[in-house]
C-alpha positions in Angstrom: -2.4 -20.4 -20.7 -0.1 -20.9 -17.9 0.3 -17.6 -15.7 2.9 -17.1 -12.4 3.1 -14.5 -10.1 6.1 -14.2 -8.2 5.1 -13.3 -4.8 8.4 -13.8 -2.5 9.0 -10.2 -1.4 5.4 -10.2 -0.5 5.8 -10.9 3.3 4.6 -9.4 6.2 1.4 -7.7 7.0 -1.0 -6.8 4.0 -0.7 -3.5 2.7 -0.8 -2.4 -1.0 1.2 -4.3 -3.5 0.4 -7.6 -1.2 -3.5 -6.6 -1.3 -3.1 -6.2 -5.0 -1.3 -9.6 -5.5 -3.8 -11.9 -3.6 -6.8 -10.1 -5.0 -5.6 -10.1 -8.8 -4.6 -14.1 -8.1 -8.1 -14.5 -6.7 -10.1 -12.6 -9.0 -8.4 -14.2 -12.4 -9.1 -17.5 -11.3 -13.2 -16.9 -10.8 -12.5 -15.0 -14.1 -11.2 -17.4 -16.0 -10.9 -21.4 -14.9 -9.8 -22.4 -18.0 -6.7 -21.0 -17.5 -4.1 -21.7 -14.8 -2.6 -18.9 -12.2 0.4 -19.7 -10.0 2.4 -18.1 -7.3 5.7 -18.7 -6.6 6.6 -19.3 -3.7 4.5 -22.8 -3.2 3.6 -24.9 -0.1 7.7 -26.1 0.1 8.3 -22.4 0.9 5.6 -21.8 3.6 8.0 -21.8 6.9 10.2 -19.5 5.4 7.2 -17.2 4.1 5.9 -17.0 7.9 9.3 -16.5 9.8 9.3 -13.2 7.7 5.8 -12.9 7.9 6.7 -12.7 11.8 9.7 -10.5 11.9 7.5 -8.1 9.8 4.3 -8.3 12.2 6.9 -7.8 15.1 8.6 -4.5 13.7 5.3 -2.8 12.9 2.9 -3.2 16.3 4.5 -1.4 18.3 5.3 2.6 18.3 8.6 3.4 18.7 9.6 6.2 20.8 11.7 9.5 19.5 15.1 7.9 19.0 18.1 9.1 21.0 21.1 10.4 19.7 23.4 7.5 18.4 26.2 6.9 20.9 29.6 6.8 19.7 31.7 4.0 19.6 32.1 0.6 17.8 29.1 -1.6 17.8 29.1 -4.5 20.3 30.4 -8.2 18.8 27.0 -10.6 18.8 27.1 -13.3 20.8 26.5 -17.2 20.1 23.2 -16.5 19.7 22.8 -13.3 17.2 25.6 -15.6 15.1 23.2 -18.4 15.0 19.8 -15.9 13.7 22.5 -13.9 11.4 23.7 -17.8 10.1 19.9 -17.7 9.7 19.1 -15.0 7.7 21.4 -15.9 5.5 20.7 -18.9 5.0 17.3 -18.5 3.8 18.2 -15.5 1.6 19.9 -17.8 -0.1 17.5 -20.1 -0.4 15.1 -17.7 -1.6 17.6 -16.8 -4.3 17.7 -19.7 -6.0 14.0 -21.4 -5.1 12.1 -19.1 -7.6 14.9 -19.0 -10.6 14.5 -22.7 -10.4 10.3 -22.8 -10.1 10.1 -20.4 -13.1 12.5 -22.6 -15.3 10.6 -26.1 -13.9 7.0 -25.4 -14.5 6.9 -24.4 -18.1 5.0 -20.9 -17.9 3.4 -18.8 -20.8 3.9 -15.7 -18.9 5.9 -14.3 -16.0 3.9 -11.6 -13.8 6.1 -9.7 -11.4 3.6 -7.9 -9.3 6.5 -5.8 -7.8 8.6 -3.7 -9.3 11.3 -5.5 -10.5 11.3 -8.8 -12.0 13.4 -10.9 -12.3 16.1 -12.4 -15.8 13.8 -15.1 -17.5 13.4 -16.4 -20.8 9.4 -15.9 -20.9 7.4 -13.1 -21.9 7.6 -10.9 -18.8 4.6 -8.5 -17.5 5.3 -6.1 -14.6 3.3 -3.9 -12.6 5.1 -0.6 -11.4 2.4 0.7 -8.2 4.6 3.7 -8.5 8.2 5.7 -9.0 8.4 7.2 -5.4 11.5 5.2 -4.6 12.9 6.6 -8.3 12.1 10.3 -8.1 11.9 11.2 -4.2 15.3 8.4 -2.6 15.0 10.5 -0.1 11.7 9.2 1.4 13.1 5.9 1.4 15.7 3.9 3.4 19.0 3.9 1.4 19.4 0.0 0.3 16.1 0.7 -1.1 16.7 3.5 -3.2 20.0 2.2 -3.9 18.3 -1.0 -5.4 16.0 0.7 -7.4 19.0 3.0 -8.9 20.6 -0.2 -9.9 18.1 -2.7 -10.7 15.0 -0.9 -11.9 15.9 0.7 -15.6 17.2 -2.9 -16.6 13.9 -4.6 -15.0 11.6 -2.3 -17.5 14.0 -3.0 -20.1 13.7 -6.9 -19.8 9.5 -6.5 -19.3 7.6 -7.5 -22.5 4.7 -5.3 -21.3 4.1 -3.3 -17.6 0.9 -2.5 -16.0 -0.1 -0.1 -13.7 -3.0 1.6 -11.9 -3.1 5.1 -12.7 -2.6 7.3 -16.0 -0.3 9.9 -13.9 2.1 6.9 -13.5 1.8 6.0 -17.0 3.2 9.0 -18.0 5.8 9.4 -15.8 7.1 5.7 -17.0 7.0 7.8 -20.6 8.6 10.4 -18.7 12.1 7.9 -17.7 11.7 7.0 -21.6 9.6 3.5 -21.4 7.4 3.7 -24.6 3.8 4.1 -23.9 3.0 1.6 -26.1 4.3 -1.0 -23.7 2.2 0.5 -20.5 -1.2 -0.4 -19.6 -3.5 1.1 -17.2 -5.9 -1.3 -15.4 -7.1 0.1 -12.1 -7.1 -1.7 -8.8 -10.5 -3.0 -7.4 -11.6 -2.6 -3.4 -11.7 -6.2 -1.6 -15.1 -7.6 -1.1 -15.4 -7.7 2.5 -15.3 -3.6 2.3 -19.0 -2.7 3.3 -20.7 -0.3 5.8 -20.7 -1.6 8.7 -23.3 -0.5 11.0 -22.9 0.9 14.2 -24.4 -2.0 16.3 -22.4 -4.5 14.4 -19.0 -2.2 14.6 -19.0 -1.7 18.4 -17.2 -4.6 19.2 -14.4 -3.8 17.0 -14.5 -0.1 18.1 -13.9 -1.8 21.5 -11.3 -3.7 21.0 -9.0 -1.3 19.7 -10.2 1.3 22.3 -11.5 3.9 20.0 -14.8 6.5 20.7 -17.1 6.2 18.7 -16.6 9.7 16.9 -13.3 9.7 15.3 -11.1 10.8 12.0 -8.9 8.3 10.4 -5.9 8.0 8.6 -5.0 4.8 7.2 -1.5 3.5 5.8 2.0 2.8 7.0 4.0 5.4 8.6 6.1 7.1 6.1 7.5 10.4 4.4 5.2 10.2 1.6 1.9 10.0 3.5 2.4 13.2 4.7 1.5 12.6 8.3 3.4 15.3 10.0 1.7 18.0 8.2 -1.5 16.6 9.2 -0.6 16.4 12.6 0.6 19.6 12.4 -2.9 20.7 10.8 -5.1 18.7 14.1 -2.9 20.0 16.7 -3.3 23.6 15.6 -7.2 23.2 16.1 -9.3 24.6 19.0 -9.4 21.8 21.9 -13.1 21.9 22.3 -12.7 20.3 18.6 -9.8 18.0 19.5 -11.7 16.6 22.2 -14.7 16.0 20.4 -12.9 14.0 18.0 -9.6 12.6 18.1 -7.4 11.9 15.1 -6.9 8.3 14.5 -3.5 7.0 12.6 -4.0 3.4 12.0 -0.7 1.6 10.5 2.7 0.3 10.9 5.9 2.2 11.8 7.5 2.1 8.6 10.8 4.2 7.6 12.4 7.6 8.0 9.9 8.0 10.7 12.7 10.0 13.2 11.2 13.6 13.1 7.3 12.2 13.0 7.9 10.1 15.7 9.6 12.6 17.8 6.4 14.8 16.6 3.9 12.1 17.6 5.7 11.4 21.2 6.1 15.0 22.5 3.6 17.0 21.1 0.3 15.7 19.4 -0.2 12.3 21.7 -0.8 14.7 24.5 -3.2 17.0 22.1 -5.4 14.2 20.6 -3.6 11.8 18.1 -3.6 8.8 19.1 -1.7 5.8 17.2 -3.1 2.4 16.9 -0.7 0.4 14.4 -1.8 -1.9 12.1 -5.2 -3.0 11.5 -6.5 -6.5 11.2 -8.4 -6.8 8.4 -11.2 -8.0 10.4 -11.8 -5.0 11.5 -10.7 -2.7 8.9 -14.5 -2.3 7.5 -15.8 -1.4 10.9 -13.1 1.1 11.3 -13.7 3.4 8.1 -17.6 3.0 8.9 -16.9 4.3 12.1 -14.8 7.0 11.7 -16.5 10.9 10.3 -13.9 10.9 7.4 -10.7 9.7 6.0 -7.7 12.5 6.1 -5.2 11.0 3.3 -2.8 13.9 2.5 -0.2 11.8 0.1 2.7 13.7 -1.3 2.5 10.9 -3.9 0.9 7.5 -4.6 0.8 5.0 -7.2 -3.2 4.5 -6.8 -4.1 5.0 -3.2 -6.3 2.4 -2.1 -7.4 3.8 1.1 -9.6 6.7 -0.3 -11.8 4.1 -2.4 -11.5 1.9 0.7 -13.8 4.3 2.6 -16.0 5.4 -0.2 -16.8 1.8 0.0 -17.6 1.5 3.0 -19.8 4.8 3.3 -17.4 7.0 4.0 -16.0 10.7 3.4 -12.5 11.2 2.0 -10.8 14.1 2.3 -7.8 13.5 0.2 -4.9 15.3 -1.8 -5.4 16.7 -5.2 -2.8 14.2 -6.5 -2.9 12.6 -9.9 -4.2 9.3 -8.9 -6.5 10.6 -6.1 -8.4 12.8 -9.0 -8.4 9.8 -11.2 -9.8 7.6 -8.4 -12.1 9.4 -6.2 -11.7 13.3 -7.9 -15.8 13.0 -8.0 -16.9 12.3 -4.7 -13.7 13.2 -2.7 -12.9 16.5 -0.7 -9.3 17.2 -2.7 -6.9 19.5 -1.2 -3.2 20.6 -2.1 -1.0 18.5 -0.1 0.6 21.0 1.5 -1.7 23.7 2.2 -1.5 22.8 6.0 -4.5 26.0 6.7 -6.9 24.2 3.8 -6.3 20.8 6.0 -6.8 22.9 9.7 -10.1 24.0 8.1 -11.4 20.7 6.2 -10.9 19.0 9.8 -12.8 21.4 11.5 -15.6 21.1 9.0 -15.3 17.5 9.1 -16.0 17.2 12.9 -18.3 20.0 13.4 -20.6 20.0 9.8 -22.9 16.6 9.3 -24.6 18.3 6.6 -21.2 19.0 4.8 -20.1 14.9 5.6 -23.5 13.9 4.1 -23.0 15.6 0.9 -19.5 13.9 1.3 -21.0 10.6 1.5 -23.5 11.0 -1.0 -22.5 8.4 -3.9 -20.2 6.8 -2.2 -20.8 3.4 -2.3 -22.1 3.8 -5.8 -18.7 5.1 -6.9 -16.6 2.3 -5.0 -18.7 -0.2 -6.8 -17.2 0.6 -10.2 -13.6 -0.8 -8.6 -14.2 -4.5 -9.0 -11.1 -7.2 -8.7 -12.9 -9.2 -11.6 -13.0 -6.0 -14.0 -9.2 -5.7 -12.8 -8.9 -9.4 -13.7 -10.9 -9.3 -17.2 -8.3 -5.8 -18.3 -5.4 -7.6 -17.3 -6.4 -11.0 -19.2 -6.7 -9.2 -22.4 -3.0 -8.0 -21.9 -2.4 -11.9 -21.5 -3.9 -13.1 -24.3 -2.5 -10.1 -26.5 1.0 -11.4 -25.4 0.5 -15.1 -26.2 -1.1 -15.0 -29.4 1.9 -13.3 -31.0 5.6 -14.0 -30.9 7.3 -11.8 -28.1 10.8 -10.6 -28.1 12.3 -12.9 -25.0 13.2 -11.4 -21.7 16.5 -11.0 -21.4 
């Protein structure tokens, strides 16, 4: 069997749906050698996959400050050289347009894996994995162009999938919900990367160090967004007594991402001064030694697909105080502190208990690492295989 993933949207640095794509490529090939797992683009694509690795790695280390007011007036012409970088872009749009059409149709594939939303027109059965519908049912926490893709290209994407995958039963049934038979929907949950462990403190110092945090701390992980919920939590440390604050600062550790106006203006003028402190995105090197270190992870989600991050830190030790969302119960509802998303009070309180109650972090703890263990890429791999292999041993209507 002859399996390709197309992973040319996947570019910048790793956060979910590229995590997912190099761990499931990874994990079915120990699973099964026999069969063969591609990914699209190949080595002849490299340069292009690192200038937008770059561009991507460039937008999201640094923290912006609170915008200004536009000023009015027509924008300014480019000169030579913004003409040669727009020729550029272009350019390489264009030959990413064509590159992967022309891959799939060359290498004679059994199956078609879009890890990403949408795939795309070809004559192959056709397996898609929808993470979630937040760009569907909430536009308004995305950037236009996105939700404007989604309202044209999505529907006729799940029409032309064979078969879609995805990690949680909640998103299952809001696929049902848009009127995708559940027939056609399977749930395989996502595993936790091997190299998540806890760290201890001896051997997480020098990471600690290098990124200049204490060595009590609470943590929120993921990129800056409307759905994560981040002002509210903010909100939720700020209001806390400074004796507290001081004790332990809150730790946001991820990329400026979009719609970020009214948190960053929140971030810059009121809780920097009062004990937030942002430190962008985290190298995976050190992303073990940074959930060891910290007392808990606060990860108040409006809405996720799965939500790595929570059985990130039960991995590596870690207590998770987390939003009674659907996949957060499904994932970590167990062992997790859950909490309404937006009962800012509950949140005030659970912080405070977090940094001032070891006995309440223990029982947190407790199972932790035995729970995370269940959340293996290979058991991810061996579920998703058996959607394979029901595909290929019976004839499939074609893709359109």
């Amino acid at each position: 069997m002859r399996v390709v993933f197309n992973v040319m949207e996947l570019h910048g640095p790793r956060t979910g749906v590229a995590h997912y794509t190099e761990q499931l490529v990874a994990a079915l090939r120990r699973v099964s050698a026999a069969d063969r797992f591609d990914t699209l683009p190949g080595p002849v694509m490299r340069p292009i996959r690192e200038y937008w690795y770059r561009r991507a790695a460039a937008k999201a280390k640094a923290s912006p400050p609170a915008p200004p007011a536009p000023e009015p007036g027509p924008a300014p012409r480019p000169g030579l050289l913004g003409c040669v970088r727009g020729w550029r872009q272009r350019a390489l749009l264009k030959l990413r347009g064509w590159y992967v059409p022309y891959k799939l149709w060359a290498g004679g594939y059994d199956l078609y894996h879009e890890p990403n939303g949408i795939p795309r027109p070809w004559d192959v059965p056709t397996i898609t994995t929808v993470h979630d519908l937040s760009a569907i049912l909430h536009p308004d926490w995305h950037p236009p162009e996105r939700a404007a893709h989604y309202e044209r290209r999505f529907h006729e994407g799940l029409a032309r999938s064979t078969h879609v995958v995805t990690g949680a039963e909640s998103v299952r049934r809001e696929l049902a919900a848009l009127g995708l038979d559940p027939a056609r929907v399977t749930v395989v949950p996502h595993g936790v990367r091997p190299g998540l462990r806890p760290v201890p403190p001896a051997e997480r110092a020098p990471a600690l160090r290098a990124l200049g945090l204490p060595s009590s701390y609470l943590l929120s992980v993921g990129t800056l967004e409307p759905r994560k919920n981040l002002r509210m939590l903010m909100r939720a440390y700020c209001a806390l007594p400074a004796a507290l604050r001081q004790k332990c600062p809150l730790v946001l550790a991820g990329g400026w991402g979009w719609r970020t106006e009214a948190l960053a203006a929140f971030y810059h003028t009121t809780a920097r001064d009062r004990g937030v402190r942002h430190v962008g995105y985290l190298p995976e090197r050190h992303l073990a030694a940074v959930y060891s270190g910290a007392r808990a992870l606060a990860f108040p989600s409006l809405y996720e697909g799965f939500g790595l991050p929570p059985l990130e830190m039960l991995a590596c030790g870690g207590a998770v105080l987390a939003s009674a969302i659907g996949p957060h119960q499904e994932a970590v509802g167990g062992v997790a502190h859950l909490l309404e998303a937006a009962d800012e009070a509950g949140w005030r309180d659970a912080l405070a208990r977090a940094i001032d109650d070891d006995d309440w972090l223990d029982s947190l703890r407790a199972g932790a690492t035995r729970h995370a263990r269940a959340f293996t890429w290979e058991r991810t791999a061996s579920k998703l295989l058996e959607v394979y292999r029901s595909l290929t041993a019976r004839p499939q209507r074609r893709a359109a």
